[in-house]
C-alpha positions in Angstrom: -33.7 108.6 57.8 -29.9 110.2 57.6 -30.1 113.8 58.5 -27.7 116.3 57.1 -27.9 119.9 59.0 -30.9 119.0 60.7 -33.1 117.7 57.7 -34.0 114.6 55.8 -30.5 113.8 53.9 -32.7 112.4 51.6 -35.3 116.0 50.8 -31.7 117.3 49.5 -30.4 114.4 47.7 -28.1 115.6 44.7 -29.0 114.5 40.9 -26.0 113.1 39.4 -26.4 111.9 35.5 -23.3 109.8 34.3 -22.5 109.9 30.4 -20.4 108.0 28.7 -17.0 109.6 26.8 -16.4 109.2 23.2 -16.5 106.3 21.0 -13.4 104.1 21.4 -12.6 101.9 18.8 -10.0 100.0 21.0 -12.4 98.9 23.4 -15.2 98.3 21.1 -16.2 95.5 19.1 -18.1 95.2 15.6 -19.0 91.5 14.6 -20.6 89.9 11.6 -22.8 86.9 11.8 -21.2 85.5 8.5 -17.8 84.8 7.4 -18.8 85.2 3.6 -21.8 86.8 2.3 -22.8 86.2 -1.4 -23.9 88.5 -3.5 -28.1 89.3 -2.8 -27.6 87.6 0.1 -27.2 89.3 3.8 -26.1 89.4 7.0 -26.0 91.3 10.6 -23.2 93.3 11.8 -23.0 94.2 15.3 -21.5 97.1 17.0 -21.0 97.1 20.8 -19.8 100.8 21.5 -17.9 101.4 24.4 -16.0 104.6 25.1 -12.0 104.7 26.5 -13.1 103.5 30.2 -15.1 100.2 28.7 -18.7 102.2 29.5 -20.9 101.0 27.3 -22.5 103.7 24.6 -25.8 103.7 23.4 -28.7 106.5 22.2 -26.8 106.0 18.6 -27.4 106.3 15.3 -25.0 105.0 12.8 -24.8 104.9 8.9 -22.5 102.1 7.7 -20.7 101.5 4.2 -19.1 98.8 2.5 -16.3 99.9 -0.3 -14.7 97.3 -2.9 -15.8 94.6 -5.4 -16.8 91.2 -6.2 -13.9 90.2 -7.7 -11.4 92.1 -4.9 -13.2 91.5 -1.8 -14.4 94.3 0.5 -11.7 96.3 1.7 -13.2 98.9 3.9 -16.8 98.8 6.4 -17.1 102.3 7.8 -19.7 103.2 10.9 -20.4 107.2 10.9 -21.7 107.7 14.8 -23.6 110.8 14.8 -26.0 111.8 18.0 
């Protein structure tokens, strides 16, 4: 066992917790499983959340929106992250 001042390095070993920075969009990546989606129908969106450094985020909960019409084609998907 490594000693440190006489005593078990490992009696005094220091807790370190490592968290992840804020949600990056550059180094994230949200994906649908379909390239069209008719009306009724569905599909999955995935979000892989990474922050700045490419650590991966998780313990989130996100709300997501779809804005526009049939006839124009969705023109915005929003994810609200809130923790």
């Amino acid at each position: 066992m490594p000693k440190l001042n006489g005593q078990d390095a490992a009696a005094n070993a220091a807790k370190v917790t490592v968290v992840a920075d804020a949600l990056s969009s550059n180094q994230s990546k949200v994906s649908v499983a379909e390239d069209h989606v008719k009306a009724g129908e569905s599909t999955t969106v995935t979000l892989v959340a990474k922050d700045a450094h490419g650590n991966a985020i998780s313990g989130l909960s996100l709300s997501a929106s779809l804005t526009g019409t049939a006839s124009e084609g969705a023109t915005r998907f929003q994810l609200d992250r809130k923790r």
